[in-house]
C-alpha positions in Angstrom: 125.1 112.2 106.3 125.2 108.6 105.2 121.6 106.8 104.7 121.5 105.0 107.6 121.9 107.6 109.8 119.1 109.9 107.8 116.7 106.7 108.4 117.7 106.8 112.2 117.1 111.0 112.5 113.8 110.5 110.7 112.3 108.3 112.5 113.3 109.8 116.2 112.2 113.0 114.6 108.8 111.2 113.6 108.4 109.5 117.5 108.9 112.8 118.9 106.7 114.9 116.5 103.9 112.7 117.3 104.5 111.9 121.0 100.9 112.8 122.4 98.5 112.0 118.8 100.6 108.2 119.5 99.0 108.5 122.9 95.6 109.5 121.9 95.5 107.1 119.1 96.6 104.2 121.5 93.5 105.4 123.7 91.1 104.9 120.9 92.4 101.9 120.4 92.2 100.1 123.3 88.4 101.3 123.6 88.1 99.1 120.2 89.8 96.3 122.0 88.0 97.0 125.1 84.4 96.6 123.0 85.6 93.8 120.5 85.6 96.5 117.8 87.3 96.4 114.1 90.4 98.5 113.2 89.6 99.4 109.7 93.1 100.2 107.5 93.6 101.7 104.3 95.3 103.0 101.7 96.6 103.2 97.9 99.6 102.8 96.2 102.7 102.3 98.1 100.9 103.0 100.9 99.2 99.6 100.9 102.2 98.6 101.9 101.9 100.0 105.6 97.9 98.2 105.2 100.0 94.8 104.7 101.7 95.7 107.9 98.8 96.2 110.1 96.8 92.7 109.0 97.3 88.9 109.6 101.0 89.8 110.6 102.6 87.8 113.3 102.9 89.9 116.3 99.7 92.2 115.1 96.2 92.6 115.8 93.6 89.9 114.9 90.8 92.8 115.4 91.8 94.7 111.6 89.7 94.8 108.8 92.1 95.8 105.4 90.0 98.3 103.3 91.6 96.9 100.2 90.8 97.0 96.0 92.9 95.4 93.7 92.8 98.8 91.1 95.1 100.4 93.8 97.7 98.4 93.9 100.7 99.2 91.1 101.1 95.8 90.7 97.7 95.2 89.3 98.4 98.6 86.7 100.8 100.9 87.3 99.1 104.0 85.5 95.6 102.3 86.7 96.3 102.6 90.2 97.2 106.2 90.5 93.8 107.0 88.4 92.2 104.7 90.6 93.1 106.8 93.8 92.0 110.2 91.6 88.7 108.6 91.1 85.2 109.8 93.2 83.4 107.0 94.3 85.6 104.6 94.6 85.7 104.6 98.4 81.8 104.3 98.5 82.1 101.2 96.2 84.9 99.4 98.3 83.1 100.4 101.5 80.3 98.1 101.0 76.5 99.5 102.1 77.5 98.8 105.7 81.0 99.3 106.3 81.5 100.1 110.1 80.2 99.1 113.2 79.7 101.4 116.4 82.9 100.4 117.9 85.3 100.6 114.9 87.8 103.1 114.4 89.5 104.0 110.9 93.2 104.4 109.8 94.2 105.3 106.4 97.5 105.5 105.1 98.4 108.7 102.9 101.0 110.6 102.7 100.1 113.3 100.2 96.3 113.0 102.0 95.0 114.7 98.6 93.1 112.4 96.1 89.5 111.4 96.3 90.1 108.1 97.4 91.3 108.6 100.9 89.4 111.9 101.5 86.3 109.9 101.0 87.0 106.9 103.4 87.8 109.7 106.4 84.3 111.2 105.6 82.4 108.0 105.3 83.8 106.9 108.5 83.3 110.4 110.2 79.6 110.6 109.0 78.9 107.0 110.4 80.5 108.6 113.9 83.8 106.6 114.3 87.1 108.0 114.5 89.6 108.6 111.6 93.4 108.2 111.9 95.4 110.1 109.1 98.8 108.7 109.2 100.1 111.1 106.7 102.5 113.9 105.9 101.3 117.4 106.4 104.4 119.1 103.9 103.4 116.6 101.2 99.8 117.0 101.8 99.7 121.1 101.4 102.0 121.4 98.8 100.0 118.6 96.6 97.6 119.8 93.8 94.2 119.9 95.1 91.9 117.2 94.0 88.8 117.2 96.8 88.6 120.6 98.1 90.0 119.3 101.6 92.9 117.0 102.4 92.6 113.6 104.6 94.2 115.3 107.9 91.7 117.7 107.7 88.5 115.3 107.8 90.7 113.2 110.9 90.2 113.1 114.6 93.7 112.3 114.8 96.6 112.8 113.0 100.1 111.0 113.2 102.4 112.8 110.9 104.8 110.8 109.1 107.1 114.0 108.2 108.1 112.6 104.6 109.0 115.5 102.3 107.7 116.3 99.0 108.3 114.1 96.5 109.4 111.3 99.3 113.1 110.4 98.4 115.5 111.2 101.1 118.7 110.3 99.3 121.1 112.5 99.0 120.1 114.4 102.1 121.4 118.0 99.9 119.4 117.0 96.7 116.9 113.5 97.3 116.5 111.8 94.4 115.9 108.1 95.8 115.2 106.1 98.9 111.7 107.2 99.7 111.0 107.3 103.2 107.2 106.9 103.5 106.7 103.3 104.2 109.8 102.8 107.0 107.7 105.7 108.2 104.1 104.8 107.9 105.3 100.8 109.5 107.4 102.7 112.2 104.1 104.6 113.3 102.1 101.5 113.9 104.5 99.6 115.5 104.3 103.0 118.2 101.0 102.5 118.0 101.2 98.4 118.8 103.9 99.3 121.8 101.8 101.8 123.0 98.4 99.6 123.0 100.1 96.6 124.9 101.5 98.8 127.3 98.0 100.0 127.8 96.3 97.0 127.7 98.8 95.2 130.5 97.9 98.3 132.6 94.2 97.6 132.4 94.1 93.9 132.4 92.9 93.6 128.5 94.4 90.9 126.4 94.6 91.7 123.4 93.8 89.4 120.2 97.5 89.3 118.8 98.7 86.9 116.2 101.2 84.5 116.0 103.6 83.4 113.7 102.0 80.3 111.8 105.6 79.6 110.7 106.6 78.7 114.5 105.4 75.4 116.6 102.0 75.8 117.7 101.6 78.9 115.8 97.9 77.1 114.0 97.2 76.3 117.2 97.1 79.7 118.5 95.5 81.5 116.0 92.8 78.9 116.0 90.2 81.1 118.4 91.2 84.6 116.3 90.3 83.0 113.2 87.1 82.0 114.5 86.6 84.7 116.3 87.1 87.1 113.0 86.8 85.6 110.2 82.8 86.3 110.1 83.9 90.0 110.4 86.6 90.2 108.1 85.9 87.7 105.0 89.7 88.3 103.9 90.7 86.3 106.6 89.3 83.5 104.5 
């Protein structure tokens, strides 16, 4: 099987696999939209990369708040960023003393779901009351060494399954050594997640606060109202 068509079977495998927690998830969110809540994303490593996705993208939601430190990101250290991740406390520290509101709901990106850093965010969120969304991959996850006694999906009210492998390359399919499939993965899930809210939200009448591509004519224009709207609720959008 040629890579193209491994990419195409992975992710209808994905949208079926996670048929109904898409739906619940889209329920949640639209009671975020519905009470001008925050969508709080996050992640380490690669898996920023899926956090890029979900904030100040054209065609995304305005209402997201990127849980974000620059010692998880490789490109800030390489080595530094998978300690980072390994580190209790971290979490607490990027969280900030008040970190979510009553009507926010969290979604963290991980696809092993193992490493203090992610654990730590679900349980902050789940003892402040709000949801948790594990977007993550329950093989990786259970065959990962054990580094917080639990594993992200566990501590989650929901969780969408990314079904990545261990070890993440899906190239070639008999042997993988490259083409890791966790971030066409982890993007693919919360554009499912985007369709499935602005389904929802035409069916009850909710507009919801989408941006627009500032590269297009009257793009500034339009994203005018979110920016105001937001900015004093996600500083980043500075």
């Amino acid at each position: 099987m040629g890579y193209a068509a491994t990419v195409h079977e992975h992710l209808q495998r994905v949208e079926e696999a996670n048929a109904e927690a898409v739906r619940e998830v889209v329920g949640l969110l639209l009671e975020v939209v519905r009470a001008d809540g925050l969508i709080h994303t996050a992640g380490a490593g690669h898996s920023l990369a899926a956090v890029a996705e979900t904030f100040y993208r054209a065609g995304g939601l305005a209402n997201v708040r990127p849980i974000y430190h620059p010692e998880l990101l490789p490109m800030h250290g390489a080595r530094a960023s998978t300690t980072a991740e390994r580190r209790s406390g971290l979490a607490a520290e990027t969280l900030g003393e008040k970190p979510f509101g009553p009507d926010d709901l969290l979604i963290v990106f991980s696809t092993s779901g193992v490493n203090p850093y992610p654990v730590e965010l679900a349980k902050a969120a789940v003892a402040a009351g709000r949801p948790v969304v594990a977007v993550t991959s329950r093989e990786a996850s259970a065959a990962a060494p054990s580094r917080s006694g639990t594993t992200l999906a566990a501590e989650s009210t929901v969780v969408l399954d990314n079904l990545v492998r261990v070890g993440d390359a899906s190239y070639p399919a008999d042997s993988p050594a490259t083409a890791p499939l966790s971030s066409l993965a982890n993007g693919f899930l919360w554009n499912l997640l985007l369709v499935g809210l602005h389904d929802a939200a035409t069916k009850a009448d909710i507009q919801l606060p989408l941006w627009r591509s500032a590269n297009m004519v009257g793009g500034d224009e339009a994203n005018k109202g979110l920016m105001t709207r937001y900015q004093p609720l996600v500083p980043v959008l500075e």
